[in-house]
N, C-alpha and C positions, 0 to 999 in steps of 0.2 A: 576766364572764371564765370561771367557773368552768359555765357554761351552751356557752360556744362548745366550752371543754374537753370539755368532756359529749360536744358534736356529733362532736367531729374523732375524739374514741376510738370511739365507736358508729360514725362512717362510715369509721376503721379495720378495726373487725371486721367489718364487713359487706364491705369489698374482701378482704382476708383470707381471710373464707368464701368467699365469690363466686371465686377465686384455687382455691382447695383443689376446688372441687366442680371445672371447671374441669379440673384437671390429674388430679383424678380421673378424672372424664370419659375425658379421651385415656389413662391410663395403662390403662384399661381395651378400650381399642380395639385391634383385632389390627393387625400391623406392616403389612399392604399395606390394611386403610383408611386409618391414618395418610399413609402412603408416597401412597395416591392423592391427597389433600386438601394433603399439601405438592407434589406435579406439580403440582395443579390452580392452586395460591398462586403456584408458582414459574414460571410461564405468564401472570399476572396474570388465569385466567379468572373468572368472576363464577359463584354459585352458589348455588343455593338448598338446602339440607339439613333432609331430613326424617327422625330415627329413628323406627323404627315394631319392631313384632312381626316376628319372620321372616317376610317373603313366599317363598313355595318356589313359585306358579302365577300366573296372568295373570287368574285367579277370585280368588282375594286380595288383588289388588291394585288391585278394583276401587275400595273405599273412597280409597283412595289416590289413585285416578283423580278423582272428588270432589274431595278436597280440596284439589287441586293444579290442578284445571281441563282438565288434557292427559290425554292418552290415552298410557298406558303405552307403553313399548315392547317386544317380546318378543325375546329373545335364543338363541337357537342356537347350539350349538357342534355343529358338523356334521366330515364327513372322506367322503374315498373310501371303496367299501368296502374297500379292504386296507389301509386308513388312513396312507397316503404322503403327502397334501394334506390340509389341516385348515383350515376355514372360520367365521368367527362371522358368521352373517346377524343384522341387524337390522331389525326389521320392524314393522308396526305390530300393538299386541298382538290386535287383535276381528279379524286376518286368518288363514286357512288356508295353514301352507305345503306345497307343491305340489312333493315333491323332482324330481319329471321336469322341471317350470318350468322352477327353478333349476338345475338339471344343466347344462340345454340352454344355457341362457346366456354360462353359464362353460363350456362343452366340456368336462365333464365326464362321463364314461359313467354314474356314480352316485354319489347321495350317501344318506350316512347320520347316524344321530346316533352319532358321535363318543364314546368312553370317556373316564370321570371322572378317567383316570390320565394322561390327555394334557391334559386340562384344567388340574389341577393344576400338570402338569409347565411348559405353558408361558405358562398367563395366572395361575397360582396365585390359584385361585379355585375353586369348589365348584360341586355342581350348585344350582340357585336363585339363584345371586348371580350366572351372567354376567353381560358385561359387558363394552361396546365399552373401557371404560376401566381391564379386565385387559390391554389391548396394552399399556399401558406397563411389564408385567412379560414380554413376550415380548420379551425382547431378541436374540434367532434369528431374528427372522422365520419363526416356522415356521406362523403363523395369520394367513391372506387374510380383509379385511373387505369383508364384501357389505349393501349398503345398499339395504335397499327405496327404491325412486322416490318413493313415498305421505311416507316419512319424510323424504327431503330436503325434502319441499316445508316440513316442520311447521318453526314460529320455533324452537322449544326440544325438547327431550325430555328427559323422568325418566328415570335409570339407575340402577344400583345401583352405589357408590363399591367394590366387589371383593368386598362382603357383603351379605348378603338383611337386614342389621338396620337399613338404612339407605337412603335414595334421594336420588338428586342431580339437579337442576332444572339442566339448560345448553344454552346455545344450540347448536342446529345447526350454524350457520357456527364454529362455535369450536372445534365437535367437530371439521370439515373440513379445517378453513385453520388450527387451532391444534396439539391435541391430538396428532391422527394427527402431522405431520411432525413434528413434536416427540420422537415415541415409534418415528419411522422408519416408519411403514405411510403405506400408502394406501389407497383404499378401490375398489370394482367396484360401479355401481349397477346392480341387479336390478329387475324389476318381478316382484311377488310373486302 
């Protein structure tokens, strides 16, 4: 008796602890990773989560590339240049983008890379953590998503959940058929 007692209190504090680290954990995550991991629950989508050191380049996150098997994605936050239309391409990371390509695509006379202050304002997200799944803080619609072709074909893609401290494993089609209508966009496939 006093042996089972022993067990139930010891595997009391070890739920306890396990509980505390836990809520520690989240109470230290900023409100839009939170905010994305309860979209991503309240969606029912499936996902792989990796914290890691800030990735801030597409060079950094090569290790990451290893350990997860896929090949990163690279994110752009782009704009006109008088910056009236704002664009997040998603692309595969070991590719070159080609602004005249993309221009031409979308009919637009020129793109550029986009300011930190319109980032913020409408995917609230920083530079190094783009991120297809900053739409679901554009609630304006004011940021067009442009999908490399290479990357529809791939089953899954690593993103960053709204911060460079973290990266998130989800399918493709989830991202397409779930995600986006979910969050009101759609998306423009590009060939990059």
């Amino acid at each position: 008796n006093k042996i089972v007692s022993y067990y139930r209190a010891i595997c009391l504090i070890i739920k306890e602890t396990a509980l505390e680290k836990d809520s520690l954990r989240t109470d230290n995550m900023l409100e839009k990773e939170k905010r994305t991991y309860e979209f991503l629950d309240s969606l029912g989508i499936k996902y792989e989560k990796y914290d890691h050191e800030p990735i801030m380049t597409i060079a950094a996150a090569e290790e990451l590339d290893r350990k997860t098997g896929l090949k990163i994605c690279k994110n752009l936050f782009l704009s006109t240049r008088h910056s009236t239309e704002f664009y997040l391409l998603l692309m595969e990371g070991g590719k070159k983008f080609n602004t005249g390509k993309v221009s031409k695509q979308i009919n637009v006379p020129r793109m550029t890379f986009a300011d930190d202050e319109h980032m913020q304002e409408f995917l609230d997200i920083t530079p190094g953590s783009v991120s297809p799944l900053g739409l679901i803080n554009d609630k304006g619609n004011n940021v067009k998503l442009l999908i490399d072709g290479d990357v529809l074909k791939m089953e899954k893609i690593a993103v960053h959940p709204c911060v460079n401290t973290a990266t998130v494993i989800i399918s493709t089609k989830d991202l397409t058929d779930k995600i986006l209508p979910s969050c009101g966009h759609g998306y423009t496939e590009v060939i990059v």
